[in-house]
C-alpha positions in Angstrom: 0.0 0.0 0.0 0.9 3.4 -0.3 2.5 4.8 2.7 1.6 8.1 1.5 -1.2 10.2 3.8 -4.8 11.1 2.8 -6.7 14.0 3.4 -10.1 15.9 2.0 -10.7 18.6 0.9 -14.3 19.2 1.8 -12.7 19.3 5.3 -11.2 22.6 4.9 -13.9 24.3 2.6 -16.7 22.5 5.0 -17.5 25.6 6.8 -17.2 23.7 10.0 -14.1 24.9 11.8 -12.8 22.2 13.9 -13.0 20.3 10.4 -10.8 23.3 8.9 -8.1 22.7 11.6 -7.9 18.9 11.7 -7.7 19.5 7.8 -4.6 22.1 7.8 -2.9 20.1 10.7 -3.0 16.9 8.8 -1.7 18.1 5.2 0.9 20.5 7.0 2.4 17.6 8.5 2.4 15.6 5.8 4.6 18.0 3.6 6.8 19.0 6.4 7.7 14.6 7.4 6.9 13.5 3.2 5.8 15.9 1.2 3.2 14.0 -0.6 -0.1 14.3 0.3 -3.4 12.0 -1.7 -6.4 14.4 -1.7 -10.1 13.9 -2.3 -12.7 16.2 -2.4 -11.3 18.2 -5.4 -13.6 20.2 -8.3 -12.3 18.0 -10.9 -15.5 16.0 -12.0 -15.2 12.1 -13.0 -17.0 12.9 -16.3 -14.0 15.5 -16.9 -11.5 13.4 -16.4 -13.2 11.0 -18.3 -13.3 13.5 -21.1 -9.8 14.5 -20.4 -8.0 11.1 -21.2 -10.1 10.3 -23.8 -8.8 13.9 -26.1 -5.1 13.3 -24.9 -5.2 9.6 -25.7 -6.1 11.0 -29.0 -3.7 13.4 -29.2 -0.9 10.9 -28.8 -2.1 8.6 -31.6 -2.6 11.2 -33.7 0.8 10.6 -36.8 4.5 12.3 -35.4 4.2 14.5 -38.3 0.9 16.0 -36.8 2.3 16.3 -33.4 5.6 17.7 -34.3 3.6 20.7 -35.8 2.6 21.7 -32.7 6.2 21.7 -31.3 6.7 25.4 -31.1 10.3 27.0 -31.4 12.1 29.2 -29.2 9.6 29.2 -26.1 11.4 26.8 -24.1 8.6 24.1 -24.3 6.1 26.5 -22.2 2.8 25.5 -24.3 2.0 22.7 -27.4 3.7 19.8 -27.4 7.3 18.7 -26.6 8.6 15.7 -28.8 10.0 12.1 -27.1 13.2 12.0 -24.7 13.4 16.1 -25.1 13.6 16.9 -21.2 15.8 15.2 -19.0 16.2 15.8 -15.3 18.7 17.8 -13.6 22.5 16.6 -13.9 21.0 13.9 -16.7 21.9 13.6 -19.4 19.4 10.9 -20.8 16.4 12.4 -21.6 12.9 10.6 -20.5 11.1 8.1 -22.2 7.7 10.6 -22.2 6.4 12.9 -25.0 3.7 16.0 -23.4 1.9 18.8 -23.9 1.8 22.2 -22.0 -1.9 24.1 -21.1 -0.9 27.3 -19.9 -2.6 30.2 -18.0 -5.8 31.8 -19.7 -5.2 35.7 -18.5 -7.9 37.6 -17.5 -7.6 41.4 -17.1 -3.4 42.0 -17.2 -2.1 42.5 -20.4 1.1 43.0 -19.6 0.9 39.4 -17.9 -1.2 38.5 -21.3 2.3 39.7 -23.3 4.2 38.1 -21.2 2.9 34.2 -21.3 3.3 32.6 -24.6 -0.3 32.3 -26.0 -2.1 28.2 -25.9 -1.5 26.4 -29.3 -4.6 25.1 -30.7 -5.1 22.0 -31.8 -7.2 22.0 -35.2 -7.3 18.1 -35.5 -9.3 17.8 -32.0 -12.0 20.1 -31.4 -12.4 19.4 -27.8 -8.5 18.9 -26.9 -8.3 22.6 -26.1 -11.9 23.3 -24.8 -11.4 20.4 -21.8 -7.8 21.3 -21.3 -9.1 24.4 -20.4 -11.6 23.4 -17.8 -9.0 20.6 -16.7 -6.5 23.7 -15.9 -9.1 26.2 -14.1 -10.5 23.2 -11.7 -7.3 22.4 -10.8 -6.3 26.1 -10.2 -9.0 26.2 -7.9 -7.9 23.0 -6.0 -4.9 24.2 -5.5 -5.9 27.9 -4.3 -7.5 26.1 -1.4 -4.8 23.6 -0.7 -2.1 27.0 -0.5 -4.8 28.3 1.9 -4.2 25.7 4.6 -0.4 25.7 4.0 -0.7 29.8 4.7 -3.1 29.1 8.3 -0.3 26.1 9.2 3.0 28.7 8.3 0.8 31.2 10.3 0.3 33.5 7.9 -2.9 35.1 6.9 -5.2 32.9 4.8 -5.3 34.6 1.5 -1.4 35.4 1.6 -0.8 33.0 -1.8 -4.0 34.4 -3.9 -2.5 37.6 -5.3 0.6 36.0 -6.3 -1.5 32.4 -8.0 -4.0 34.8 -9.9 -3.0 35.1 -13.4 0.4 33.0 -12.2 2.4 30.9 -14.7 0.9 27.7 -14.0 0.9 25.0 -16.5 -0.8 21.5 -17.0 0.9 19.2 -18.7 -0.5 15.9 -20.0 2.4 13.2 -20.4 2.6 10.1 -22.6 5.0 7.0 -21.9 4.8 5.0 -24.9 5.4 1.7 -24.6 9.0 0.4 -24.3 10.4 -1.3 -27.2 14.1 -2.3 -26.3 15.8 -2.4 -23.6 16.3 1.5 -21.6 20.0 2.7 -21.7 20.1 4.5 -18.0 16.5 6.0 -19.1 13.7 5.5 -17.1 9.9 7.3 -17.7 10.7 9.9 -15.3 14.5 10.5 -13.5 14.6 10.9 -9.8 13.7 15.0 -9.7 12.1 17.4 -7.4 9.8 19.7 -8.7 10.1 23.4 -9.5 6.8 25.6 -8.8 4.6 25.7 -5.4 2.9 22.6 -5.6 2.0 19.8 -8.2 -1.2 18.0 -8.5 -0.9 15.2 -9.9 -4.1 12.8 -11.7 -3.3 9.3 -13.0 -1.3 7.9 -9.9 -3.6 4.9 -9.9 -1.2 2.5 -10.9 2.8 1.9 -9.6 5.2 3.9 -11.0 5.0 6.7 -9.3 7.8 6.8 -6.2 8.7 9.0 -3.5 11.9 9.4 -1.7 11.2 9.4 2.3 13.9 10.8 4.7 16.0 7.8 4.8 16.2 7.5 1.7 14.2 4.8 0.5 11.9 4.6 -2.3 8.2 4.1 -1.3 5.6 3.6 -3.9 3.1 6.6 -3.7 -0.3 5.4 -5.4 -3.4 7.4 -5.0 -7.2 6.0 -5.5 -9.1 6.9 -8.5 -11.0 10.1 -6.9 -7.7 11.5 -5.6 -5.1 13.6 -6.4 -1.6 13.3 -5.4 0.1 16.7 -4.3 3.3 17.4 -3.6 5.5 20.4 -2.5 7.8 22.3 -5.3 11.1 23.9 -4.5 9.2 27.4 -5.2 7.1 26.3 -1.6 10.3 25.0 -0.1 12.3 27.7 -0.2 9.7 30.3 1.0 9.1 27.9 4.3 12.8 27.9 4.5 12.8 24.1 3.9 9.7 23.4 6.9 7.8 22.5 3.7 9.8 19.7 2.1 10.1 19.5 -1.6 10.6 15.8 -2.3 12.7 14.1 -4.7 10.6 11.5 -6.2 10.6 9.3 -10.0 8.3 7.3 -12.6 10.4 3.9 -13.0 10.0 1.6 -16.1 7.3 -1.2 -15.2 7.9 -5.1 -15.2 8.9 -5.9 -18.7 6.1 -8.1 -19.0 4.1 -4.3 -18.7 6.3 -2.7 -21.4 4.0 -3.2 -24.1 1.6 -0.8 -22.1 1.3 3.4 -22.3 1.3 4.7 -19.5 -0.2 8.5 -19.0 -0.4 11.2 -16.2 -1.5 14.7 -16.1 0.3 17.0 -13.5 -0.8 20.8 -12.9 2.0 22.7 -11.8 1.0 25.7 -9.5 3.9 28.7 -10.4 3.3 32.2 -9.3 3.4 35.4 -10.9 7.1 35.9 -11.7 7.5 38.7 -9.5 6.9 36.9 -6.1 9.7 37.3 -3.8 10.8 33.6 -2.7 12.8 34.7 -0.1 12.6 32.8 3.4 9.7 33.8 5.2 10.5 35.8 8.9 8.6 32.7 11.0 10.2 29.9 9.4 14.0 30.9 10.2 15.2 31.2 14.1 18.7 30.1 15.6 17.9 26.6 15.0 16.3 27.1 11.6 18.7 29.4 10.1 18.1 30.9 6.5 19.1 28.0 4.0 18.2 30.3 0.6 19.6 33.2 -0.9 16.4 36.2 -2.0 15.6 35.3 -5.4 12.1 35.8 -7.2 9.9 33.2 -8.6 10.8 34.5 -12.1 14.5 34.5 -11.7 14.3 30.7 -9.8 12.2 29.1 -12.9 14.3 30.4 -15.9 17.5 29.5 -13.9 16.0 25.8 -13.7 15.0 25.6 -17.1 18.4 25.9 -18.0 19.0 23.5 -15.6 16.7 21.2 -17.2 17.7 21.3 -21.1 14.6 23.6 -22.4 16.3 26.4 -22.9 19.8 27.7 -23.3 22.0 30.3 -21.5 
């Protein structure tokens, strides 16, 4: 089983404030001792997830030709779709057996933040893909707004500290494809051993094993969520602000049995980034004498593009 914790979200936004409390104690200690959480009780519908897999399965099927026409040049991979083994993790050099697309944010009322995001791609072949993506993106947004709510209460700051910064912010969604595996992987597995960059991920299609955490010791643990949940996770964005009380954890999609290597496999993580211009530095209440301040001041813009590097998707 999955020794990763479970929590609701109907808890927090229940109105009942004992509920509230329990709800904020139990996911604040789960990202300070693993920093994976499962959650249930999210806006994401089973018919749209239903209607989700169903336009990126198609997507993925659709000829390389047709994909590759979506790959767009000289945006670093931030929206359309990014070709097989293109990203590898940091310090890799083998690039991941996956193939994705990126959603990006749909800006309402800053256009200077509307200049500043690469626009969606559209996807002529699939008149849905982009309409379903789009709802896909905004109940996850919401999800998440709530879930940064009871990480402010448990850092003790005030509720609605994250909103400003996630309004508009540079989140993506990104629906991944691992095609089946043909021959033998040279050092390449589905997903390297990574942490993640932005605030926090939340993850659909951890249903089956692949998916694996690194706990404090060390050791891998399997982290599988059940079919209405969402596994979460803190980003090194969220980790530096708490000063590292938040833990951003390194964690990996390994290669299934062989006898499973004939099989896709897909998942569709929504990456929560800020605005660009919030300040990550360590917050006041998280650094004393025995918590000293582990980070150098750095925004959220300046963090992502140095990672990004980092990552292979764009160059110095």
């Amino acid at each position: 089983m999955s020794l990763v914790p479970s929590v609701d979200l109907k808890d927090f936004i229940s109105g009942d404030a004992e509920r509230k409390q329990e709800f904020v104690k139990e996911i604040g200690a789960a990202f300070e001792n693993i920093g994976f959480v499962a959650l249930s009780g999210h806006f994401l519908s089973d018919e749209l997830v239903d209607g989700l897999y169903a336009e990126i399965k198609k997507f993925f099927e659709l000829p390389q030709e047709t994909k590759d026409k979506y790959e767009i040049e000289g945006i670093g991979g931030q929206r359309g779709y990014t070709s097989f083994g293109k990203e590898h993790a940091k310090g890799r050099k083998e690039g991941d057996l996956k193939e994705f697309w990126h959603f990006g944010q749909y800006v309402e009322n800053n256009p200077r933040l509307k200049a500043e995001y690469p626009d969606n791609v559209m996807v002529d072949e699939l008149p849905k893909f982009n309409e379903i993506g789009k709802e896909t993106y905004k109940m996850l947004e919401k999800t998440a707004k709530y879930v940064l709510r009871a990480l402010a209460i448990h850092l003790d700051l005030e509720e609605n500290y994250f909103d400003e910064y996630i309004k508009n912010g540079n989140s993506i969604l990104r629906p991944i494809h691992y095609p089946p595996i043909t021959s033998e992987p040279k050092n390449a597995v589905r997903a390297a051993a990574h942490g993640d960059i932005n605030l926090i991920t939340l993850l659909m299609g951890a249903h089956g094993k692949g998916l694996q955490v690194q706990n404090h010791k060390g050791e891998w643990v399997d982290a599988i969520a059940k079919p209405d949940e969402l596994m979460i996770n803190v980003g090194d964005m969220l980790s530096r602000l708490s000063n590292n009380k938040l833990k951003s954890t390194i964690h990996q999609v390994v290669n299934p049995p062989r006898e499973l290597w004939g099989t896709s496999r897909y998942s569709v993580p929504f990456f929560m980034h800020p605005i660009s211009e919030m300040p990550l530095n360590c917050l006041e209440n998280c650094v004393d004498k025995e918590h000293p301040k582990l980070y150098e001041d750095i925004t959220a813009g300046e963090f992502l593009h140095e990672r990004l590097i980092e990552l292979g998707l764009i160059k110095k």
